[in-house]
N, C-alpha and C positions, 0 to 999 in steps of 0.2 A: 531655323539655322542659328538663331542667335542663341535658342534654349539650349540647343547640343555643346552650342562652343561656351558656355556656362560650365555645362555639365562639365565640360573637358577639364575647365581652369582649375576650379575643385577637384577635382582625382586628381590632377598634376599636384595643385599645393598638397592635397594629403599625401600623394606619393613623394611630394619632398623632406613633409614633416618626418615621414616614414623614416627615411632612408637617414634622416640625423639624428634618429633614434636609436639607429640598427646596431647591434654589439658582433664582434667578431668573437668568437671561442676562444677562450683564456685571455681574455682584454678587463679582468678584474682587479680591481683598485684599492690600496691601500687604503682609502677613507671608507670604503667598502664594509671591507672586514674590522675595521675599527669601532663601526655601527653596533651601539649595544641594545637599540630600541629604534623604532617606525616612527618618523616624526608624524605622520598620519595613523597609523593604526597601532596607538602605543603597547595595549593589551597582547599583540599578537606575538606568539610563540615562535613563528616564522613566517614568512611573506616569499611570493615570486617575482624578486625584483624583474626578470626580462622575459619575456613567455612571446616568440615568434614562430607563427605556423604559416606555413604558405600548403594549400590544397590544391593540385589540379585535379580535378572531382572524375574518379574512377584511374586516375595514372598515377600519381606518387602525392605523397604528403611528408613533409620535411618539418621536422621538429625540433626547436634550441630552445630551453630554459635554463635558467639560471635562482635557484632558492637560496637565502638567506637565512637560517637556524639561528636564532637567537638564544633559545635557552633548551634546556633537555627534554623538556615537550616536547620540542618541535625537530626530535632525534628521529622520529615514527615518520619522516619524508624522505629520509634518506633509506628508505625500502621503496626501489620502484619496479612498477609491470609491465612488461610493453606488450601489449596485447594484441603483434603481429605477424607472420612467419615473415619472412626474408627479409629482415631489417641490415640495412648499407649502411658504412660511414658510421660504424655507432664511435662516437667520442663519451668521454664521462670522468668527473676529474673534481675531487674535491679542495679546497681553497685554505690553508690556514694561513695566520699570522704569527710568526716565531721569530725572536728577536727584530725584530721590525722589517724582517723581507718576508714575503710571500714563497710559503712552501705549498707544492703542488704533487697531489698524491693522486695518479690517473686509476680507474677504474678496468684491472686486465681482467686477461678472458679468466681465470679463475675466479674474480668475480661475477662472472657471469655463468646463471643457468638454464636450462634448456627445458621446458617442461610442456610433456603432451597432452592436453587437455582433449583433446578427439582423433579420430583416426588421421585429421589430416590436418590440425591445427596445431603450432606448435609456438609457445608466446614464451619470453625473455626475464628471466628476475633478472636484477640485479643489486647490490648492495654497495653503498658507497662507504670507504674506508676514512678512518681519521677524522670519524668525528666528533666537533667537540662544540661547546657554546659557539658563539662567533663565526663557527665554518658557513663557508660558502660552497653550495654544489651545483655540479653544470653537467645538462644532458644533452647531446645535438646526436640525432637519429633520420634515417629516410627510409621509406619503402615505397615499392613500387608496387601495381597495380592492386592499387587498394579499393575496396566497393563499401566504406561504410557511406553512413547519410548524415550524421551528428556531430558535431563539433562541441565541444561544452567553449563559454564563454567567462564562465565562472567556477572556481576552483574549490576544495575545502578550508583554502589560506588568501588572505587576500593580495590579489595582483597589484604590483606596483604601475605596471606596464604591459601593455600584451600589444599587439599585430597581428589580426589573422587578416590573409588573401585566400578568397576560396576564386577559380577562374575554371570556366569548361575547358575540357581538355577534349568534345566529342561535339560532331554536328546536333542540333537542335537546341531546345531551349533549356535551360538549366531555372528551377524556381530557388532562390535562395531569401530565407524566413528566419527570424529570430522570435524566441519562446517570449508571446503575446502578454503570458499575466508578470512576467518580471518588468523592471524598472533598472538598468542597470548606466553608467558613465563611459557609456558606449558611442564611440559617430561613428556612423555608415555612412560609406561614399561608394558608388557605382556607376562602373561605366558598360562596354558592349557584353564583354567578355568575363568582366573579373568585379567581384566584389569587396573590398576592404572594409575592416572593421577595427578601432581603433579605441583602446580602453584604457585610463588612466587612474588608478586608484582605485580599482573595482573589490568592495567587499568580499569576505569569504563566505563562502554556505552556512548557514547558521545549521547549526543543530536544534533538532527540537524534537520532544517525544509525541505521537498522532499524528504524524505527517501521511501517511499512504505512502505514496512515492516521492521518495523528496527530488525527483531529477524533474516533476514538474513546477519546481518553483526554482530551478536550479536554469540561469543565464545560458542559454545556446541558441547554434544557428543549425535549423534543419536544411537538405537539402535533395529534391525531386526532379529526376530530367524525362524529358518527354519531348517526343519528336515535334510536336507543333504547339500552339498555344492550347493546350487542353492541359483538364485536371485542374482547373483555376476556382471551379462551381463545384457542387455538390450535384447538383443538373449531371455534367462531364462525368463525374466522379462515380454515381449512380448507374448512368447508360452504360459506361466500360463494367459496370457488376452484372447489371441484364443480362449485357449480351457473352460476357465470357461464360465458356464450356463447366467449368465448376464451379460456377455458381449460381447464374440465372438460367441457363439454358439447360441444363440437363434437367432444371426442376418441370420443366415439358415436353419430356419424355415421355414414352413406356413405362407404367409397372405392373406389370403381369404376375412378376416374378411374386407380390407381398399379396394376391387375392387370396390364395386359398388362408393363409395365418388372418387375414381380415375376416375371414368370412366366421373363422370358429371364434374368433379374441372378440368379434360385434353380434354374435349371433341375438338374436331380439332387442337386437338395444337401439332404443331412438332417442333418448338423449345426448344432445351434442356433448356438451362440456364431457359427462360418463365417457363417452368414445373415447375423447381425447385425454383423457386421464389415462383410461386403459390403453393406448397405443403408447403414450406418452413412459406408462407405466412397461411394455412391454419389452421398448428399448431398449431400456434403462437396465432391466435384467438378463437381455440376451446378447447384449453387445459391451463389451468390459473397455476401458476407456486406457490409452494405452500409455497417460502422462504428455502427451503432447496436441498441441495446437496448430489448427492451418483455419482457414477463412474460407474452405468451401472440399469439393472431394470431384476426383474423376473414377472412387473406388466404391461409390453407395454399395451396389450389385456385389461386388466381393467382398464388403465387410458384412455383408448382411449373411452371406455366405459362413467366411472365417467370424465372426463374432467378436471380432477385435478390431479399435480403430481409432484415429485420432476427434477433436472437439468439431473438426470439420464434416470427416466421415459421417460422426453418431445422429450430430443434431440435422444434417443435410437427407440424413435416413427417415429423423424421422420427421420433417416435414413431407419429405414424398410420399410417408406411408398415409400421415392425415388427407394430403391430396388424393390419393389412391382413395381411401375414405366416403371421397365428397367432402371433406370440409376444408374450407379456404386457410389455408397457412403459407407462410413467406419468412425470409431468412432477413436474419437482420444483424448487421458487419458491426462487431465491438471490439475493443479493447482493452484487454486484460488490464491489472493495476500495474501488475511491471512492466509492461510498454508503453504505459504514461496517457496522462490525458489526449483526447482528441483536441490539436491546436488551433486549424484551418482544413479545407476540404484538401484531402489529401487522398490517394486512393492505397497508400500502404500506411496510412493511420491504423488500421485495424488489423488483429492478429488473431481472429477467429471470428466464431455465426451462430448465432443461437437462432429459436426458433420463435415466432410470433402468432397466438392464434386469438381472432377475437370474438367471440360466443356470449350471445346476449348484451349487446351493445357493454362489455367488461372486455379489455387487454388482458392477456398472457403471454411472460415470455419464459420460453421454457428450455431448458439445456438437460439433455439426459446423459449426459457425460457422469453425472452423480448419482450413484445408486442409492445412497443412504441421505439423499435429499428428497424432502416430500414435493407433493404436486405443485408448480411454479416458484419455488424455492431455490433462489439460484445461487451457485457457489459466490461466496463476497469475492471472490479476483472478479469477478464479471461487473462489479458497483463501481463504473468506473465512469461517470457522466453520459453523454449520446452515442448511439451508434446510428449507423444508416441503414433503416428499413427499407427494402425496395422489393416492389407488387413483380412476382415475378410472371405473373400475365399480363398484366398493362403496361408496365415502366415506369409508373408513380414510385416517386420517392419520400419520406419523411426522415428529420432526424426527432430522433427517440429516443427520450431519456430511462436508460434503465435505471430503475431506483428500487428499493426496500419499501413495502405495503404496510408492512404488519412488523410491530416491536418484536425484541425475542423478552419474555417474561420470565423471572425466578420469581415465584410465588412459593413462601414458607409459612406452615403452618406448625407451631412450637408450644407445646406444653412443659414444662419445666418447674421441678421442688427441689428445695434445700435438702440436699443430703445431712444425712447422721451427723457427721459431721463439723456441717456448718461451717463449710470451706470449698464443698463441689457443688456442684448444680446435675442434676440428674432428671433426661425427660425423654420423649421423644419425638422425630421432625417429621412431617409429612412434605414432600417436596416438589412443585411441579414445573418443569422447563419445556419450553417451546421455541420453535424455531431455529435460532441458529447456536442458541443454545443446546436445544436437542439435536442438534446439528453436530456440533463440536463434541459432544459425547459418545454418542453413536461412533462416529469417526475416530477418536481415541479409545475408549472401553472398552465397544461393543466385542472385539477381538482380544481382549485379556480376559475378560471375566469379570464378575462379581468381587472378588476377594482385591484386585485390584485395584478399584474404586473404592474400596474400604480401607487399602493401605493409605489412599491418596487422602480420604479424609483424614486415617490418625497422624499423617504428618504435621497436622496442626498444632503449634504447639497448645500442651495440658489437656489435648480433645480426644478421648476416648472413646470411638464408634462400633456398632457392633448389629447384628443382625439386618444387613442391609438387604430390603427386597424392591429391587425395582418391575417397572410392567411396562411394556410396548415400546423397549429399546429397539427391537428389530421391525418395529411397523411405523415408516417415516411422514407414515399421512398424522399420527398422532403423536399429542404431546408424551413425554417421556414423564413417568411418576416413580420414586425413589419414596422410600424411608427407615429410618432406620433407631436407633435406643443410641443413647449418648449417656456420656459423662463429661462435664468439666471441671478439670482438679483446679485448686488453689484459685477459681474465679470469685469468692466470697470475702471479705475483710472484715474481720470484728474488729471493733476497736470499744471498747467500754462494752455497755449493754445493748451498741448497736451494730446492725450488721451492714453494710456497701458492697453496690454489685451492679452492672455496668447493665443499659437497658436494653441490648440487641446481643447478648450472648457473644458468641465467636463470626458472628456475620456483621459488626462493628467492621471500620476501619482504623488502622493508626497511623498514616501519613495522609496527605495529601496530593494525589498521584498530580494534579495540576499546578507545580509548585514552582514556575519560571515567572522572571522578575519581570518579562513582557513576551510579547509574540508575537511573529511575522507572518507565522501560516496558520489556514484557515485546519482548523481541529478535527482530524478523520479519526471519527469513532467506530468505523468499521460499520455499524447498524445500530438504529435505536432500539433500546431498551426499557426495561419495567424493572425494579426490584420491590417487591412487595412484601413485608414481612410480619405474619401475626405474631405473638409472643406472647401467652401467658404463664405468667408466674403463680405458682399456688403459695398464700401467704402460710408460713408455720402458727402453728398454733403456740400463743403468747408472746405474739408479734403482732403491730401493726404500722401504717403506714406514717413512718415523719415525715420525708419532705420527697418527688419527686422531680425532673428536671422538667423544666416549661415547654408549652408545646409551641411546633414551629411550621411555620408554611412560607416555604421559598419558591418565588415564582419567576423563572426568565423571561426576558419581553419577546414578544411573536411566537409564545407559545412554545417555543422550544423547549421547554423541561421545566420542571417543578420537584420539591422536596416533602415531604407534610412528615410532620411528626406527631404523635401526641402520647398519654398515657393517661388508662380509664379505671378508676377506684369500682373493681366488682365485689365488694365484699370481702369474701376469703379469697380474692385474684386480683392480682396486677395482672392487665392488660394491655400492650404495648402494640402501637400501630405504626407502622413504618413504612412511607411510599418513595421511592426515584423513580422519577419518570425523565427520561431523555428521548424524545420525538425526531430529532433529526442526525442522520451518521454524519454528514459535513457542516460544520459550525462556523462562523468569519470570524477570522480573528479577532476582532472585535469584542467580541461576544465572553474571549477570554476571562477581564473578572469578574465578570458574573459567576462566569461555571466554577470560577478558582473560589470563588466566596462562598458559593451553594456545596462541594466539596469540603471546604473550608468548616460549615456547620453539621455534615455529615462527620469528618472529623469530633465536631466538640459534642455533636450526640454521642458517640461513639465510646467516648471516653466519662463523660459526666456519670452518675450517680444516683439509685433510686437505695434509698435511705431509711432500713424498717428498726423499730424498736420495740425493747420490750412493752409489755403492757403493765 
């Protein structure tokens, strides 16, 4: 009794702090718009001085802010979306100061547009008039029976102030969660029905380039309702996958329908892992993937029929067909990178199912959604931390990290002579890529052609490519080999009797793509990789070696990546050896300048100078 009337005195004070915060619409102040800078967030271009949401979760959601534009940056806020149909009450009305009264220029229906983004969606621009440095803009909007789940807490600008109320508007219990890895100047108070959330000075979204999804470092309140206390475990979470009709329970069924295709696609074959490649393989070519995603299917039977079907359909097909089979395979619930990290046991955390098969005490998780993906090569939207495995015979659960096995490798092999000349470099490359690098090629080229890939090279500048033959772009069990005869104009310098020339040819870089003064997020590199580059140069005759650049070996701690350089005196050859190795796609911020320093001397290999003279 006495914890509850605690609980109560708290909501009552915050609900009073609340309400002496609260702004009426057009209640904007002379000293207001007089503001030429944030005495908090001086840098900023514009700020949300009042951002008040009240949710009744599934019935209406009512929105008033009010932005402060400071300087012409901060002009790109005054283009807003309202991304609802039936929107009530819209007000909108931007602020100036003219001759020291307050001019007010409201937002009419001709600023407003109407744009249908689906057959039955229809979302709201609108554009706020009169703006200049110093303006102030106000939005107050309602809609009625709204179903999202998300609230952001945090904006791209930062809040002066905000207020959100989320409260069930429906019998049962309502879960309401704020995003785990952020840290933001937020108090939550909670009482039976209603949550309040209360923000004062809350930063804006930082930008940063290697993010993945930046909405998972980005401040918000998720929210799941469910008729009883369930869905709170991954246990809960699990049983409700079991036991529903498209996901657990149809996979112990009948399949009649896929014997006789097993029986010619397995005919003498007893090797497990083989089967499952070739079923694996089977799908992959007979059922075309249709751009969309669900988490399970009530249509196996008819897509296997029509040959067309969503990530749920394909890959729920073909776990059945490996069980048809005889061999043990199970579905396992992930989430794509744009529906964001997995936060807490949620059961709509996940936005599709791959499949899991494990052969000779080795994991496989495999999605045949990708044609031009080799054997357990999964599309990088699916690298998106755990998903929930569940044994769809027993009801065992695990969460399951899906990860990246294996680097994708650029391994180049380069011979190269001083042209006539003695200002191009003339050789040619032998090239081999793997994985998602053969991944990404296949997927873009494979469907242009040859000549394509050769335009793409000569966009380099001064790089000149020519007879390009590649081998086993259309077989995605193997790596992809390329090569081709080059030129490079104007790469040579004479200066006196000596000649300079850069030691990684046009596979040098010249910036620094890590080149932020700090960082907040942890570094998504999409997949680890290898760059490995041979490079010999053939010395001219009555020439030899002055000076070349020192050799280098940069190493990051725990093994995450390394740099090696060196260069080898073969007589009438320079020999250049060149390694990046980067081991893991997600990096902790942390970890930041090391990789910026190790990039850093990739740069100044890049550029430095091997130095021959006459003799």
């Amino acid at each position: 009794m006495k914890i509850t009337t605690a609980v109560t005195l708290i909501f009552i004070t915050f609900f009073q702090i609340s309400l002496s915060q609260e702004r009426k619409f057009g209640d904007v102040t002379i000293s207001e718009l007089e503001t030429t800078k944030d005495d908090f967030f001086e840098d900023a271009s514009a700020v949300i001085l009042y951002r008040n949401i009240n949710f009744e979760y599934g019935k209406a959601l009512e929105v008033h802010e009010r932005i402060k534009i400071y300087n012409s940056e901060g002009f790109e806020h005054s283009n807003w979306t309202i991304s609802f149909d039936g929107i009530r009450g819209l007000k909108a009305a931007t602020y100036n100061l003219e001759n020291g009264k307050i001019k007010v220029t409201k937002v009419t229906k001709d600023g407003i547009f109407k744009e249908e983004v689906s057959e039955d969606t229809e979302i709201s621009k609108l554009t706020f008039p009169n703006i200049k440095e110093g303006s102030i803009i106000e939005l107050k909007y309602r809609v009625t029976f709204i179903g999202f789940s998300t609230l952001y807490t945090q904006m791209g600008i930062p809040i002066k102030y905000e207020h959100i109320s989320v409260s069930n508007g429906y019998y049962g219990n309502l879960s309401v969660r704020q995003n785990q890895y952020v840290e933001l100047p937020i108090k939550r108070v909670k009482s039976a029905q209603t949550d309040i959330f209360i923000g004062e000075n809350v930063p804006g979204l930082k930008k940063e380039k290697f993010v993945g999804n930046i909405d998972n470092h980005r401040g918000s309140i998720h929210m799941e309702r469910h008729s009883v206390a369930y869905q709170q475990t991954w246990t809960n979470v699990a049983k409700k996958y079991y036991n529903i009709e498209w996901f657990g329970a149809q996979l112990r069924n009948g399949d009649a329908l896929y014997k006789k295709d097993l029986e010619l696609l397995l005919a003498g074959e007893t090797d497990t892992l083989k089967m499952v490649k070739k079923i694996e393989r089977f799908v992959k070519n007979k059922v075309e993937w249709d751009k969309t995603y669900s988490r399970g299917s009530n249509y196996v039977k008819t897509v296997y029929r029509e040959n067309k079907g969503d990530t749920g359909d394909i890959n729920m097909l073909l776990i059945h067909m490996l069980k048809a089979a005889g061999i043990r395979a199970n579905p396992i619930a992930v989430a794509t990178k744009r529906k964001g990290w997995v936060k807490y046991p949620n059961f709509n955390a996940f936005n599709t199912v791959l499949c899991v098969v494990d052969v000779d005490k080795t994991r496989y998780i495999l999605d045949a959604s990708q044609r031009k993906a080799g054997f357990g090569q999964l599309p990088l939207r699916y690298i998106n931390g755990v998903g929930l495995l569940v044994d769809t015979d027993t009801g065992e659960f695990a969460l399951q990290e899906v990860e990246i096995q294996k680097p994708s490798k650029n391994t180049l092999l380069v011979t190269a002579a001083i042209a006539e000349d003695q200002i191009s470099m003339k050789g040619t490359v032998k090239k081999q890529i793997t994985n998602y690098y053969a991944l990404n090629h296949r997927e873009y080229y494979s469907d242009l052609g040859v000549e394509t890939y050769e335009e793409a090279l000569n966009n380099k500048d001064l790089l000149s490519v020519e007879n390009v033959v590649k081998k086993d772009v259309e077989n995605p069990e193997k790596p992809i080999a390329i090569s081709y005869n080059f030129t490079y104009n104007d790469y040579i310098e004479e200066i006196g009797d000596n000649l300079y020339f850069e030691p990684l040819l046009f596979l040098g870089v010249e910036e620094n793509i890590f080149n932020e003064e700090d960082r907040l997020y942890p570094i998504d590199l999409e997949h680890p990789y290898a760059e490995n580059y041979i490079i010999t140069f053939d010395i001219p005759e009555g020439y030899q070696i002055e000076s070349v650049p020192d050799p280098r070996i940069i190493k990051l701690e725990h093994d995450v990546g390394f740099l090696k350089f060196n260069i080898q005196d073969r007589g009438s050859q320079i020999q250049v050896l060149f390694n990046l190795d980067i081991k893991e796609h997600l990096i902790p911020a942390d970890f930041y300048p090391a990789l910026q320093a190790l990039y850093g001397e990739y740069v100044t290999i890049s550029k430095s100078k091997i130095v021959l003279s006459k003799i």
